[in-house]
NUTINU-636319 format. One record per residue (C-alpha): residue number from 1; residue in one letter; chain; x, y, z. Coordinates in Angstrom, 1 decimal. Example, Ala and Ser with C-alpha at 12.3 -4.5 7.8 and 13.67 -1.06 7.14 Angstrom:
residues 2
NODE lovex zavex zapa      x      y      z
NODE     1     a    A   12.3   -4.5    7.8
NODE     2     s    A   13.7   -1.1    7.1
END
This chain:
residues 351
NODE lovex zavex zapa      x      y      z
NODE     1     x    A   24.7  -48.7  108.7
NODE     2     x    A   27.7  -50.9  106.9
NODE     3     x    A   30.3  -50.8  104.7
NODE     4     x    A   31.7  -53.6  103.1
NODE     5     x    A   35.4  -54.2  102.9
NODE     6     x    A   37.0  -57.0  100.7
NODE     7     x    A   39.4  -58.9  103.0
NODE     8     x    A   43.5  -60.2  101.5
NODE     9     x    A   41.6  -63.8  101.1
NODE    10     x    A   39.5  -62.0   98.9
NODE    11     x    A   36.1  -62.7  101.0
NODE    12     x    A   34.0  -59.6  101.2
NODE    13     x    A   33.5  -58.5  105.2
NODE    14     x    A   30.8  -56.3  106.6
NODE    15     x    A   31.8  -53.3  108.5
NODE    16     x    A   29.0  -52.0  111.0
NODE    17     x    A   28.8  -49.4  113.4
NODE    18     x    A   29.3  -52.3  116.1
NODE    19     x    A   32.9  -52.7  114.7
NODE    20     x    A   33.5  -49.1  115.1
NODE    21     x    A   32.2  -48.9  118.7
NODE    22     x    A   34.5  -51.9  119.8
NODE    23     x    A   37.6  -50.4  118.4
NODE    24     x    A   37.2  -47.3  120.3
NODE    25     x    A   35.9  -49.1  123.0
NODE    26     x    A   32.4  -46.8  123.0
NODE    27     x    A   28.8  -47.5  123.2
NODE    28     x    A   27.1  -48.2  119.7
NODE    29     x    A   25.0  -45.2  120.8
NODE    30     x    A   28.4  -42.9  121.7
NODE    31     x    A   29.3  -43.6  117.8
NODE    32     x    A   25.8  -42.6  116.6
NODE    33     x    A   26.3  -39.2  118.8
NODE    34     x    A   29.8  -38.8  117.0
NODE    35     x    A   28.1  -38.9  113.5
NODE    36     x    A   24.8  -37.4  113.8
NODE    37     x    A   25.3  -35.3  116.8
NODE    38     x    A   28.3  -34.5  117.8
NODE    39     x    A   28.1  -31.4  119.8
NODE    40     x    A   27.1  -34.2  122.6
NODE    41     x    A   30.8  -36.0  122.7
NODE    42     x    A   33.9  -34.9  123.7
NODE    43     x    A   36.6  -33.5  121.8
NODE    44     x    A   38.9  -37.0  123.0
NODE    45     x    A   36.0  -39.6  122.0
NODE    46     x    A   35.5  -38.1  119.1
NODE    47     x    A   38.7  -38.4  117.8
NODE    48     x    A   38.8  -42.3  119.1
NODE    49     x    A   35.7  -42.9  117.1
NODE    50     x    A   36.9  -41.1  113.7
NODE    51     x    A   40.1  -43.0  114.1
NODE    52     x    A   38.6  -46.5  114.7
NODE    53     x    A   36.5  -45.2  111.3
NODE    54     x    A   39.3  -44.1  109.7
NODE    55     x    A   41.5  -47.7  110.4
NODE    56     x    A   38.5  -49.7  109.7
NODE    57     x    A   37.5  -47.8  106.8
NODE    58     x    A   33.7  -47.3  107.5
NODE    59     x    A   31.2  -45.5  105.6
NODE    60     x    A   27.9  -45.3  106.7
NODE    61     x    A   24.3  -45.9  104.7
NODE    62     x    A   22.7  -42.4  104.2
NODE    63     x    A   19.9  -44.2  102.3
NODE    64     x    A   19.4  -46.6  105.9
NODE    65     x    A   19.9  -43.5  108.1
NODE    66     x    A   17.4  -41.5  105.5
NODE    67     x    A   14.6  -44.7  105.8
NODE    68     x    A   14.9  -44.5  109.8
NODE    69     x    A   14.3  -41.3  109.3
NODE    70     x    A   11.2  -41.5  106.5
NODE    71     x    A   12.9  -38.8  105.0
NODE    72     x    A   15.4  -38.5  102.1
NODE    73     x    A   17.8  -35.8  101.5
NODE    74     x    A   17.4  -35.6   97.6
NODE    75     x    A   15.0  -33.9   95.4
NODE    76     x    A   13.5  -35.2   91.8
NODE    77     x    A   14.0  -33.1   88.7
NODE    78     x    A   11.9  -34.5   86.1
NODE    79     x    A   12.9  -33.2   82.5
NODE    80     x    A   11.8  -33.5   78.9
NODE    81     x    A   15.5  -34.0   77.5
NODE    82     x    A   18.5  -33.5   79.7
NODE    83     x    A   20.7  -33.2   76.4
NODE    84     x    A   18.8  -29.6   75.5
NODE    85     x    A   21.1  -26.9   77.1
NODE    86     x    A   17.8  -25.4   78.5
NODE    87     x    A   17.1  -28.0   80.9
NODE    88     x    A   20.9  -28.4   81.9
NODE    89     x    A   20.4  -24.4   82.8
NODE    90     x    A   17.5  -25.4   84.3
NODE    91     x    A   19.0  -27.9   86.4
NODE    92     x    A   21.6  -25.9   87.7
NODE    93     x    A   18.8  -23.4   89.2
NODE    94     x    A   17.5  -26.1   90.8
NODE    95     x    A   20.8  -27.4   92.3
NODE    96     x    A   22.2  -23.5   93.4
NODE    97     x    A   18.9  -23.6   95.9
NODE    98     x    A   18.7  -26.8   97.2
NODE    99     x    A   22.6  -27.1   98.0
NODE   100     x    A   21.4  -24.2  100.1
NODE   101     x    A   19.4  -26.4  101.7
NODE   102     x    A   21.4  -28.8  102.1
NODE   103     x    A   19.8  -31.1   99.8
NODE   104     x    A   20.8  -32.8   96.6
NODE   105     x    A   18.9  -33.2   93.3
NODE   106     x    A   18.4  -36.1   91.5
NODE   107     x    A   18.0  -35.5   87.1
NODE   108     x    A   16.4  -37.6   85.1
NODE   109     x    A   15.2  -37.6   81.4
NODE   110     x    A   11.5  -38.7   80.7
NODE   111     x    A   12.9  -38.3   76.6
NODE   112     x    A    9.6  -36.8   76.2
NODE   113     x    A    7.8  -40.1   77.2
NODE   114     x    A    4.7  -40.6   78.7
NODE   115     x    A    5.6  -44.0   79.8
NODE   116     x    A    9.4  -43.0   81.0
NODE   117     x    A    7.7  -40.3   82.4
NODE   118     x    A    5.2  -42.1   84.8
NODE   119     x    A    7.8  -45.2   85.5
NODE   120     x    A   10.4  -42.2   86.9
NODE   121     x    A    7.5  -40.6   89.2
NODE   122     x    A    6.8  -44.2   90.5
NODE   123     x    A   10.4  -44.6   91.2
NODE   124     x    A   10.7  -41.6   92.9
NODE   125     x    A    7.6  -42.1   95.1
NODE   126     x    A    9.5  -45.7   96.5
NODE   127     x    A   12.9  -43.9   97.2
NODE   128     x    A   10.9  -41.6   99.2
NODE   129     x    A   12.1  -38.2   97.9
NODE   130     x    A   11.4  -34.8   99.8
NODE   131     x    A   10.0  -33.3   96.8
NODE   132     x    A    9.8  -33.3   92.9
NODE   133     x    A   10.0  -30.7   89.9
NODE   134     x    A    8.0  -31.8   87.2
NODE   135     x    A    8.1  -30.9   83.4
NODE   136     x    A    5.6  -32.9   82.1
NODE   137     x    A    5.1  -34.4   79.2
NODE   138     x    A    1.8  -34.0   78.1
NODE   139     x    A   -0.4  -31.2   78.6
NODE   140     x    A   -3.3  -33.1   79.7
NODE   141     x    A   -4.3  -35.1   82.5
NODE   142     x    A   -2.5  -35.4   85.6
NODE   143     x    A    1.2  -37.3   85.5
NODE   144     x    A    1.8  -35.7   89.1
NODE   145     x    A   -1.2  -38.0   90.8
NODE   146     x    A    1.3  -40.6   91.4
NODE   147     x    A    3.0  -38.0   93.3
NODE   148     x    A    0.0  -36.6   95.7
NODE   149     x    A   -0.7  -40.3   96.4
NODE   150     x    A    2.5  -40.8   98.1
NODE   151     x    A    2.3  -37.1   99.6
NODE   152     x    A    5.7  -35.9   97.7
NODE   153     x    A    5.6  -32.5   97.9
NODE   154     x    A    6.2  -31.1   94.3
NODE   155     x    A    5.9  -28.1   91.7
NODE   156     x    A    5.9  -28.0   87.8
NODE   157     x    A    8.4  -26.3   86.1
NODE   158     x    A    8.4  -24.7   82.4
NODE   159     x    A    4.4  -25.0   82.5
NODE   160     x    A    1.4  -23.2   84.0
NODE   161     x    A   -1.0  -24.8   85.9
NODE   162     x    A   -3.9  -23.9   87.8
NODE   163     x    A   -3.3  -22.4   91.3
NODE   164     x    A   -5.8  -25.5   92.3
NODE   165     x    A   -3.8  -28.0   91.2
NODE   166     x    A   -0.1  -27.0   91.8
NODE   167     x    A    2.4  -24.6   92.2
NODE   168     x    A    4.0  -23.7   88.8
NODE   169     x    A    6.9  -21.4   87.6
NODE   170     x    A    7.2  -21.3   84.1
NODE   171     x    A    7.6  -18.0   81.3
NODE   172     x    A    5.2  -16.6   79.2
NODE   173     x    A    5.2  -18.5   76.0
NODE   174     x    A    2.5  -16.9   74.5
NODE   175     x    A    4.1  -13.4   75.1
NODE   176     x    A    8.1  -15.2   73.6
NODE   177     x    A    5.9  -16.3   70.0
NODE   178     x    A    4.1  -12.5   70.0
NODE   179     x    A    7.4  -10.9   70.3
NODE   180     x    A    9.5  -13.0   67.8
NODE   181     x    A    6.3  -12.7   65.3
NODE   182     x    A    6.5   -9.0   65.8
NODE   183     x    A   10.2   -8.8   65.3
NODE   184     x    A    9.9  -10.5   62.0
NODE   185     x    A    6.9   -9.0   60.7
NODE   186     x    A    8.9   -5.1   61.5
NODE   187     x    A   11.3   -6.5   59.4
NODE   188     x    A    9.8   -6.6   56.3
NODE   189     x    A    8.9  -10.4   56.5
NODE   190     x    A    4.9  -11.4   55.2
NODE   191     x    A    5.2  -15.2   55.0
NODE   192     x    A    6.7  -17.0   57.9
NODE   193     x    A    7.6  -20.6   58.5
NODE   194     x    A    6.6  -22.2   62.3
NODE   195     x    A    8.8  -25.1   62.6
NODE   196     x    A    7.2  -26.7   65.7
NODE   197     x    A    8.0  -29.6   67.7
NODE   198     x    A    5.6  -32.2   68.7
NODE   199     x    A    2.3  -30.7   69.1
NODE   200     x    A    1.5  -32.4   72.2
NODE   201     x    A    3.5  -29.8   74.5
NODE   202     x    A    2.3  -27.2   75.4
NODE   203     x    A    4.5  -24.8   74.9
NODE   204     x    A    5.5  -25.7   71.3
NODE   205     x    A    1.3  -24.5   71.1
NODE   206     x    A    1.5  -21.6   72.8
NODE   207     x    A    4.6  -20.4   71.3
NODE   208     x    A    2.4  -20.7   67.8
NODE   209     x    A   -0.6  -18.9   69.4
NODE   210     x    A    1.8  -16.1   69.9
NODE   211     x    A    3.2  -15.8   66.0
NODE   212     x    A   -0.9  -16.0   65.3
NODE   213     x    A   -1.6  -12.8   67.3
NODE   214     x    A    1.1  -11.1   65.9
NODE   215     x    A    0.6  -11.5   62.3
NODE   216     x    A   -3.1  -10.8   63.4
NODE   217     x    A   -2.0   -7.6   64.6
NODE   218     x    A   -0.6   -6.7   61.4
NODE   219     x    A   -3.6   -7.3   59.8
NODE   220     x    A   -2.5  -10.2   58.3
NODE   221     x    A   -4.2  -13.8   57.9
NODE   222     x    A   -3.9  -17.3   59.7
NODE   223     x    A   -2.0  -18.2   56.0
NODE   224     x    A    0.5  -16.2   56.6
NODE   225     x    A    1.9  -18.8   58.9
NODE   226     x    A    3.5  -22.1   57.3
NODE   227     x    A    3.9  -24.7   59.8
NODE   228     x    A    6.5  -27.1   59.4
NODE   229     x    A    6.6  -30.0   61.8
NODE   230     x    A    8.8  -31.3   63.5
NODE   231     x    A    9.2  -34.7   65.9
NODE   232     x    A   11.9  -33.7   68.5
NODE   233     x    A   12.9  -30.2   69.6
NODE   234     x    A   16.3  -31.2   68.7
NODE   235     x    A   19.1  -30.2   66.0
NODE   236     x    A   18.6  -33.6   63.6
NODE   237     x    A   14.8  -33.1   63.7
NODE   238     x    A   15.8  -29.0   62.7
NODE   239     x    A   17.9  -29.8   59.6
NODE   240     x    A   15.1  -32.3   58.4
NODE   241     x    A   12.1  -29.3   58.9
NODE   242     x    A   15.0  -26.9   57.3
NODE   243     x    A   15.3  -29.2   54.0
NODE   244     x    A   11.3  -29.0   54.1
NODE   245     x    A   10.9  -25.8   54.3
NODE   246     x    A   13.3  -25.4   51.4
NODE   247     x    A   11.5  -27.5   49.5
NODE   248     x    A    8.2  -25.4   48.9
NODE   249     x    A    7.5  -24.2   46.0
NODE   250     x    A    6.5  -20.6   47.5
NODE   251     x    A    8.6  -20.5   50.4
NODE   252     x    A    8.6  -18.5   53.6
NODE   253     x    A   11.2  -15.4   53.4
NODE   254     x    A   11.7  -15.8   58.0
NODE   255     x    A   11.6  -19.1   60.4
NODE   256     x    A   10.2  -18.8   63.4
NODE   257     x    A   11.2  -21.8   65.3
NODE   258     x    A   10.0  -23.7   68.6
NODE   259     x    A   13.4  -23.8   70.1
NODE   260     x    A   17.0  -22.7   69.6
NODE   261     x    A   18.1  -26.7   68.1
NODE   262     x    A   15.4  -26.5   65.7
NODE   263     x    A   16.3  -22.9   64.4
NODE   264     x    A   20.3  -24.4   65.0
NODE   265     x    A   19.4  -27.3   62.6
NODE   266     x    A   17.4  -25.3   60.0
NODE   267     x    A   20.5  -23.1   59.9
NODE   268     x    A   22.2  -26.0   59.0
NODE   269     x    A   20.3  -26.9   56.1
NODE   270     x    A   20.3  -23.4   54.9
NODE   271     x    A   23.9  -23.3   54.7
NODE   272     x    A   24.6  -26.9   53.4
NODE   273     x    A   21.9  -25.3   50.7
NODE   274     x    A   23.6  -21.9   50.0
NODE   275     x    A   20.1  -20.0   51.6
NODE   276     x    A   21.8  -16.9   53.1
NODE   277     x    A   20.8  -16.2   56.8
NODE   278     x    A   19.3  -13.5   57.2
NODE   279     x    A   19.0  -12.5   53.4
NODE   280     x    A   17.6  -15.3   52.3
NODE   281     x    A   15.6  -16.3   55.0
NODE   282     x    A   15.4  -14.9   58.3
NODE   283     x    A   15.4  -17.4   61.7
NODE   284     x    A   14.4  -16.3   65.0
NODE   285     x    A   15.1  -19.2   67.8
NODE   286     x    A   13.2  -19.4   71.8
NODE   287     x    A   14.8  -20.2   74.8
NODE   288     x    A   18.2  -18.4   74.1
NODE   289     x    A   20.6  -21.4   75.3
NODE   290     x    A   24.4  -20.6   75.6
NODE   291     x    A   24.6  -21.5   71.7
NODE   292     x    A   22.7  -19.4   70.0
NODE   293     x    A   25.4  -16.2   70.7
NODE   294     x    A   28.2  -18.6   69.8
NODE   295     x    A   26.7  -20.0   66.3
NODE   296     x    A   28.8  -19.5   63.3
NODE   297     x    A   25.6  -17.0   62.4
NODE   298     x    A   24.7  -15.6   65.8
NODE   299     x    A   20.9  -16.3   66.2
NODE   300     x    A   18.3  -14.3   67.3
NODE   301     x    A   15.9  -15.9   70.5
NODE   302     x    A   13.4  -15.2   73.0
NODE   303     x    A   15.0  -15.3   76.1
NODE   304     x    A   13.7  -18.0   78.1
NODE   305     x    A   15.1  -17.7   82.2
NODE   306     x    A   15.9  -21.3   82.5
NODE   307     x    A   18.5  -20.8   85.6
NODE   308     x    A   15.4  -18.5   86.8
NODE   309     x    A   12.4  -21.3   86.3
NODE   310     x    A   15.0  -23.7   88.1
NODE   311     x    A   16.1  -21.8   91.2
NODE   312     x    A   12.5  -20.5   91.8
NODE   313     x    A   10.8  -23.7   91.3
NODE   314     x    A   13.3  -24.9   93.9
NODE   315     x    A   12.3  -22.2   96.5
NODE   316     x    A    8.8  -22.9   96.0
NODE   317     x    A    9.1  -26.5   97.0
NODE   318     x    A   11.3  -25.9   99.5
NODE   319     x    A    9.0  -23.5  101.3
NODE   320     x    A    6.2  -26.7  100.8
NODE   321     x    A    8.3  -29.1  102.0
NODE   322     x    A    9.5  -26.9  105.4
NODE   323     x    A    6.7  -23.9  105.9
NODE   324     x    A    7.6  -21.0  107.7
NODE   325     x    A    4.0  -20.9  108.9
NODE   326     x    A    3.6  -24.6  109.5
NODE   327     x    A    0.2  -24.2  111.3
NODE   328     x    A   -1.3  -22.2  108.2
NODE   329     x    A   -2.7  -24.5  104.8
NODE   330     x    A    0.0  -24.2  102.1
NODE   331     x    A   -1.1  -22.0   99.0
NODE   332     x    A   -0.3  -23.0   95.4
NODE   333     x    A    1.9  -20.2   93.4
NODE   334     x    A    1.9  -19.5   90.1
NODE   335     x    A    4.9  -17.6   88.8
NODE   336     x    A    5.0  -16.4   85.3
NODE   337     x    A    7.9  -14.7   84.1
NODE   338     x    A    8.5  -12.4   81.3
NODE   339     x    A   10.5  -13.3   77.9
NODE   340     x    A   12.1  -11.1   76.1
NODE   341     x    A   13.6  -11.2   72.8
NODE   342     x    A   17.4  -10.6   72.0
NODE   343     x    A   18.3   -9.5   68.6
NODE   344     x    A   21.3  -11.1   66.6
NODE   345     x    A   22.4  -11.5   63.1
NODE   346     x    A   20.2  -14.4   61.9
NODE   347     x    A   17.1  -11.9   61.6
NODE   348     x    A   18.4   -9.1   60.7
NODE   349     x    A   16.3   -6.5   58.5
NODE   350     x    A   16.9   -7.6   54.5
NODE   351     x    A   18.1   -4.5   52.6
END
């Protein structure tokens, strides 16, 4: 454990716990005591040893004490784009419970990559990190078997999984596309607009499967449903979709969109286009981020618990990583939380 200090002559000098010991005229081992367990020193050495730190300006490795140890002090998050309010809310969950822990998190973006994706879980598996959250990518295959082959405890977040292969906290999708269908189909609206993301996540798939069974249950066909893509679940890619959707010659009277930037940028494009929200066209949003209440139009979403997913998911690895039972095999979980939908201006019944 070093530090290196840059000397007056400009030559860089390695401070080690040797120096420390010397200048407070201590054992190498009475220093270790002082910073890992200090309960075992007295009050005077102590303060010797912090002041020899102190004069010498010493900080010691945590990543060398951490590979004695085999054992890091920092958790993975894994997300699909850290610039989407939802995942920074999701984030945040994660940190609240692991600073409980005494633990630290470590973000990255996989920019919905599949090649980002697996170069981050390799990276991860060499720093040796006490466990991952995973949103994958795709929803096939197995991205997390880089992780069981280093034995990294983790969980997936914002995606069911089999109990079998994982534990999982993630909302109802399905349930979020039913109710926003059902909202805009009580007000009046027959032909509505899916502007989806890419159609290899799963949720952007089971949000549509939810519109389905709700026009279904009004009796209605698959056509009532236009789907516009879209190739982010981003603002720019919105506004594109939006001047799409526009641009049919029969178009939909409500949007139902994958994800509050897509609805944000469609909103956009409406109002560049002078289409009235909601008279003209109707826009429902999902995930409900921070600003879909504070949009010039305020905009109805599902409500997707990203705090909620994060601060569970964290729990659940937690309780992997350090069992209360540690004789008993772990079980995978699978939470599945409920959406609900939160009614603004943007959809609101046409006169």
């Amino acid at each position: 454990m070093a530090t290196t200090r840059i000397q007056a002559n400009g030559r860089s000098a390695v401070v080690g716990i040797k120096e420390v010991a010397r200048q407070a005229g201590v054992s190498v081992g009475t220093v270790s005591n002082v910073l890992n367990r200090p309960d075992r020193v007295s009050d005077d050495v102590r303060a010797r040893v912090h002041a020899a730190i102190d004069r010498l300006g010493y900080v010691r490795s945590e990543s060398a004490r951490q590979l004695r140890a085999g054992r890091s002090r920092m958790l993975g998050l894994l997300v699909l784009d850290t610039g989407n309010p939802f995942f920074a809310a999701l984030a945040r969950g994660t940190e609240t419970a692991a600073a409980e822990a005494g633990l630290g998190v470590m973000v990255c973006n996989s920019a919905e990559s599949v090649e980002a994706e697996q170069a981050y879980l390799a990276l991860f598996a060499e720093q040796r990190l006490r466990g991952v959250l995973l949103a994958p990518v795709a929803s096939r295959g197995r991205p997390w078997d880089a992780l069981l082959r280093s034995r990294i405890p983790f969980v997936i977040v914002d995606r069911a999984v089999a109990p079998e292969e994982a534990c999982s906290v993630a909302a109802d999708d399905v349930l979020g596309g039913t109710l926003a269908g059902r909202h805009l189909l009580a007000a009046g609206h027959r032909r509505i607009a899916y502007v989806q993301g890419p159609d290899h996540l799963q949720q952007v798939r089971d949000r549509r499967e939810g519109l389905l069974r709700a026009v279904e249950e009004a009796g209605l066909g698959a056509d009532a449903i236009t789907d516009i893509p879209a190739e982010r679940l981003d603002v720019r890619a919105g506004r594109d979709a939006g001047a799409r959707l526009l641009g049919l010659p029969t178009g939909p009277t409500a949007a139902f969109c994958a994800n509050d930037l897509l609805a944000l940028g469609v909103m956009q494009t409406a109002f560049d286009a002078g289409v009235r929200v909601p008279e003209d066209l109707a826009v429902v949003g999902h995930d409900d981020i921070e600003f879909a209440e504070a949009s010039l139009i305020p905009l109805t979403s599902v409500r997707h618990p990203a705090g909620e997913i994060g601060r569970l998911a964290a729990e659940l690895l937690l309780e992997e990583i350090d069992p209360a039972q540690p004789d008993q095999p772990h079980v995978h979980t699978g939470i599945a939380l409920q959406p609900e939908l939160v009614v603004r201006r943007s959809s609101l019944p046409r006169r």
